[in-house]
N, C-alpha and C positions, 0 to 999 in steps of 0.2 A: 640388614641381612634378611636375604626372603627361605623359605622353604621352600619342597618342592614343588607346592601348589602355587607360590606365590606370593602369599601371604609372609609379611613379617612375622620374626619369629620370634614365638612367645619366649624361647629362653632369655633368663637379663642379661645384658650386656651391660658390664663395668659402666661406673664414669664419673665424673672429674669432681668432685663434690664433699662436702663435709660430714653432710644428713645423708646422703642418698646412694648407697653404694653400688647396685646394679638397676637396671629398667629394662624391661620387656612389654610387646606388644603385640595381641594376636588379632591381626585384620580381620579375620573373620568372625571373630566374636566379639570383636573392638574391648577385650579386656587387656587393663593395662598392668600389670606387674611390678613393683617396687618393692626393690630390698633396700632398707633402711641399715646403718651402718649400726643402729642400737639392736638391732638383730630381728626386726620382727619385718617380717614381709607380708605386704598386703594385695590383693586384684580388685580393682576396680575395676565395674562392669559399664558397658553404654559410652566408654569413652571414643571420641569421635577422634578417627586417625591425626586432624590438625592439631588435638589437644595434646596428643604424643609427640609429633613433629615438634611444637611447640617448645614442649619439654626438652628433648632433646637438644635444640636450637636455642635454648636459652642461656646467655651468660651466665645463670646461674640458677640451678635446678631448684632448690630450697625455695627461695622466693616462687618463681612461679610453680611450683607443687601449691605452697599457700596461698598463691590467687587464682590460681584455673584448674586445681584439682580438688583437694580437702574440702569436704562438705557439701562438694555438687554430686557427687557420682556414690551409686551404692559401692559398697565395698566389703572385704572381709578376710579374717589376718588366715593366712596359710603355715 
């Protein structure tokens, strides 16, 4: 979903998952957005648009949150 710039848009959008109940991503600031189904949502900053693609594209979002996101990227609970 782009906005009117272009840029994906930071609101989450839902998705298919246990742990991870919406993800958002804003191309211009490469900050990525997860609401976690335990309730706490967090932004992660410096995320590079493939690592979102990624995500996205993943059979399963849980797993790769815990290898291509947790622990690399700064972040902070909103």
């Amino acid at each position: 979903m782009a906005n009117e710039t272009g840029d994906l848009a930071m609101t989450p959008q839902p998705v298919s998952s246990s742990n991870i109940a919406a993800v958002g991503y804003d191309l211009g600031t490469q900050t990525l957005t997860i609401e976690f189904r335990s309730g706490g949502t967090y932004e992660f900053y410096d995320v590079p648009e493939e690592v979102f693609q990624g995500l996205m594209a993943a059979s399963s979002h849980g797993p790769y949150f815990q290898s291509e996101i947790r622990g690399r990227y700064r972040y902070v609970r909103v």
